[in-house]
C-alpha beads as a LAMMPS data file, in Angstrom:
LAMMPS data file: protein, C-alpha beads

133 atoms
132 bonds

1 atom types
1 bond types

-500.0 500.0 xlo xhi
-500.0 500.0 ylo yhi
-500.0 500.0 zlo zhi

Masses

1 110.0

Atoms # bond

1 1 1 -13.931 8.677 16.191
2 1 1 -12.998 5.273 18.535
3 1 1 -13.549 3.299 14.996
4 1 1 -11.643 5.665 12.394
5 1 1 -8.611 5.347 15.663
6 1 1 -8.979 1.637 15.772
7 1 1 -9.024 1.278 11.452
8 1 1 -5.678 3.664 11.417
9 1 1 -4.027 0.984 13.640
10 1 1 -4.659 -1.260 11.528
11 1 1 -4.216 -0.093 8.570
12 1 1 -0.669 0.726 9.618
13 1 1 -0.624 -2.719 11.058
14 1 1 -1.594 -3.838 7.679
15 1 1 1.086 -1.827 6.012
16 1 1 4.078 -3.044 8.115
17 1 1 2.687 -6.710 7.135
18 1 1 3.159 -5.893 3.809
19 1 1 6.273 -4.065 4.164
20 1 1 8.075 -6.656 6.298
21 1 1 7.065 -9.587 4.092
22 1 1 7.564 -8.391 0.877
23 1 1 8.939 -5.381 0.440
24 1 1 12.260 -5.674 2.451
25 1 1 12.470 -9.440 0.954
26 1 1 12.385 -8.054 -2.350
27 1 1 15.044 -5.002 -1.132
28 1 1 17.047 -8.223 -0.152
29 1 1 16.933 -9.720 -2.990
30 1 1 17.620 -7.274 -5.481
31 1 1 20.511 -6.382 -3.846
32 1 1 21.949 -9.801 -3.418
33 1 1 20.896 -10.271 -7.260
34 1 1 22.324 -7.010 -8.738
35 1 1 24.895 -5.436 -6.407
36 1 1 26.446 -3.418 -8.246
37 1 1 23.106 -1.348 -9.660
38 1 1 22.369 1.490 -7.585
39 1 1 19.231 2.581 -8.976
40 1 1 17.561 -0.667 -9.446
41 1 1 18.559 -1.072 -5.084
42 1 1 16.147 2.008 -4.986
43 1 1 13.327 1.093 -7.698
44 1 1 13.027 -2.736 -8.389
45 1 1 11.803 -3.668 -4.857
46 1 1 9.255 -0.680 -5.215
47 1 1 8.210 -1.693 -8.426
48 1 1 7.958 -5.483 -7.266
49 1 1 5.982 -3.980 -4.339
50 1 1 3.552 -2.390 -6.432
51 1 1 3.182 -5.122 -8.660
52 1 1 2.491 -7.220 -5.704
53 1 1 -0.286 -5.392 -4.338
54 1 1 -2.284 -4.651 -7.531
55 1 1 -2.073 -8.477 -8.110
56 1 1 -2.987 -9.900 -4.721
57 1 1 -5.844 -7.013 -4.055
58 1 1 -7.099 -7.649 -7.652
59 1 1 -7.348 -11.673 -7.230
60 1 1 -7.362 -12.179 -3.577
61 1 1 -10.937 -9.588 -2.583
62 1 1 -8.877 -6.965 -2.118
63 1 1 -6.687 -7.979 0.409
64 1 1 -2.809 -8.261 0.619
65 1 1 -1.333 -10.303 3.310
66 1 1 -1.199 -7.586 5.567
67 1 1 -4.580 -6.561 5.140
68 1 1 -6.096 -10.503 5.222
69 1 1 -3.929 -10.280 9.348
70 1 1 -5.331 -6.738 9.922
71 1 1 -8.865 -8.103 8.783
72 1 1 -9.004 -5.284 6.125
73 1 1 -9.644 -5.433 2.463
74 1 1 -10.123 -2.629 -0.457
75 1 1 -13.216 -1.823 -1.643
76 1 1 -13.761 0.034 -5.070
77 1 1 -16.243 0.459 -7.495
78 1 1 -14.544 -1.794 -9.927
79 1 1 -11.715 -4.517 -8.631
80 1 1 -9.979 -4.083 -11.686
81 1 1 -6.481 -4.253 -11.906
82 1 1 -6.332 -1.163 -14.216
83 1 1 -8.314 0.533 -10.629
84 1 1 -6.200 -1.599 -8.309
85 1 1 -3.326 -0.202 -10.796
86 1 1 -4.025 3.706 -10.171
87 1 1 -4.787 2.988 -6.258
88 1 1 -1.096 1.155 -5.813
89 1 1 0.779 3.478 -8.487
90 1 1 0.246 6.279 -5.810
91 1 1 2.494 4.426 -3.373
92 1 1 5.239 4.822 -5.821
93 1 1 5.133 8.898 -4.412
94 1 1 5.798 7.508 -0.497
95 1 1 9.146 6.170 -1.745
96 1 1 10.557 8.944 -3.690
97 1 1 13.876 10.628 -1.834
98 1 1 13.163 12.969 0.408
99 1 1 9.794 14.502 -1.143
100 1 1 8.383 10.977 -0.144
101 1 1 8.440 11.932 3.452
102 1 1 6.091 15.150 1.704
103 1 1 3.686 12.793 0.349
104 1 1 3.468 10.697 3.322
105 1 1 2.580 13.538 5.583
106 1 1 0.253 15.060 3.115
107 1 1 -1.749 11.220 3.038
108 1 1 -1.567 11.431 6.795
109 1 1 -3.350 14.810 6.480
110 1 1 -5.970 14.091 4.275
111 1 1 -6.485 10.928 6.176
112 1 1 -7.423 12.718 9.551
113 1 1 -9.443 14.669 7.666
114 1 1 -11.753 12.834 5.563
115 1 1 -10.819 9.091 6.730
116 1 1 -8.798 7.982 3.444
117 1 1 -5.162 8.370 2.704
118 1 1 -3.719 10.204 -0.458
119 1 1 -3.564 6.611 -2.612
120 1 1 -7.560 5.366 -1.738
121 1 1 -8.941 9.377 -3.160
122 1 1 -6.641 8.715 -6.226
123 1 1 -7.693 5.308 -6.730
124 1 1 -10.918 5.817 -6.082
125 1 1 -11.588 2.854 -2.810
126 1 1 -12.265 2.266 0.401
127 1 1 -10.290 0.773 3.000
128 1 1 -13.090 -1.403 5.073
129 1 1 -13.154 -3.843 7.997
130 1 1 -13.047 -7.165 5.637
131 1 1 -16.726 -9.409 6.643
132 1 1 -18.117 -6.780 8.898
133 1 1 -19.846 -4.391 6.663

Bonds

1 1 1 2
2 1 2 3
3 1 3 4
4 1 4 5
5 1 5 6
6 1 6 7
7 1 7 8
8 1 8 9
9 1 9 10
10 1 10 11
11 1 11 12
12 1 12 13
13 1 13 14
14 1 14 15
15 1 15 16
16 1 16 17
17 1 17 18
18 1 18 19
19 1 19 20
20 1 20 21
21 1 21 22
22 1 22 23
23 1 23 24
24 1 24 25
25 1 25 26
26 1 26 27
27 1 27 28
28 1 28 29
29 1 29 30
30 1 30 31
31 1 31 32
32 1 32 33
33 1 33 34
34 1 34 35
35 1 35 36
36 1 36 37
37 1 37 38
38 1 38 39
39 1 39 40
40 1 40 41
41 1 41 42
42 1 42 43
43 1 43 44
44 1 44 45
45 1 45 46
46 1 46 47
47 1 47 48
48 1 48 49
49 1 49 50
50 1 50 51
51 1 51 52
52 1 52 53
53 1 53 54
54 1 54 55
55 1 55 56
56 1 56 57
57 1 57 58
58 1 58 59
59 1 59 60
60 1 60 61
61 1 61 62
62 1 62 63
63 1 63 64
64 1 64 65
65 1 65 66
66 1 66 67
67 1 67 68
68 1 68 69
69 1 69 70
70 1 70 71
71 1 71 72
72 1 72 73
73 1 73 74
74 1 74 75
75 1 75 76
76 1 76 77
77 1 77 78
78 1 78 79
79 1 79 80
80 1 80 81
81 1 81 82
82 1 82 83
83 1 83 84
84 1 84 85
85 1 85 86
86 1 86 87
87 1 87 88
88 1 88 89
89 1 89 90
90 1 90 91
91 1 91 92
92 1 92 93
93 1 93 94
94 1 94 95
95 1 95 96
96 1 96 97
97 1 97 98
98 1 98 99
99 1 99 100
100 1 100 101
101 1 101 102
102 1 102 103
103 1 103 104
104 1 104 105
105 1 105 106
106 1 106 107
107 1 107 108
108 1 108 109
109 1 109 110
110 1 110 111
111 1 111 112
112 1 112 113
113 1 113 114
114 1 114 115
115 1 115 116
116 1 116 117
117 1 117 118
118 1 118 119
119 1 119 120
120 1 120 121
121 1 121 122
122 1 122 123
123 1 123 124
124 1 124 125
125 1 125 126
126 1 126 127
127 1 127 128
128 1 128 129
129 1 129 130
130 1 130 131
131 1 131 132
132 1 132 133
């Protein structure tokens, strides 16, 4: 129970990483780029977001740049990106208006339950502690 604690931490560590680094640069960006689209301010960083972690946990052993600080990676039956693909697309549900908050605290609860949030059981992986198996 001390381990599946102490993997939550960082796995949200992990997260804010991710979020902080590249998700609110790209949120930045898009809205210096294209201020006057409303709906690409909501969706372009999320897609970019995406995008960015099927690429990086694809090519780089699973890991994203928050997971490489957290010392986390993905594991999955296949690393392909069409796997990675499903795992991340999943994510896209967390941002949605209001529902999003839904989704979040449904992950949350499956999480405490079985030790894997809503995107690893639909993408079919693992979060693990990355070169301590």
């Amino acid at each position: 129970a001390e381990m599946k604690k102490i993997l939550f931490l960082q796995r949200i560590l992990a997260s804010l990483i991710d979020l902080m680094v590249v998700y609110l640069p790209c949120q930045f960006l898009v809205f210096v780029l294209f201020p006057n689209l409303d709906s690409a301010h909501i969706w372009l960083p999320v897609f970019l977001f995406i995008l960015y972690n099927v690429l990086v946990t694809t090519y780089f052993s699973g890991q994203t740049l928050g997971k490489y600080f957290a010392g986390l990676k993905v594991a999955s039956q296949s690393s392909s990106m069409m796997e990675m693909g499903q795992r991340e697309a999943v994510k896209i549900l967390y941002f949605l208006p209001l529902i999003g908050l839904i989704f979040i605290l449904v992950s949350l609860m499956i999480y405490l339950k079985e030790g894997q949030f809503l995107h690893d059981k639909m993408g079919q992986s693992e979060v693990i502690v990355s070169g301590r198996h």
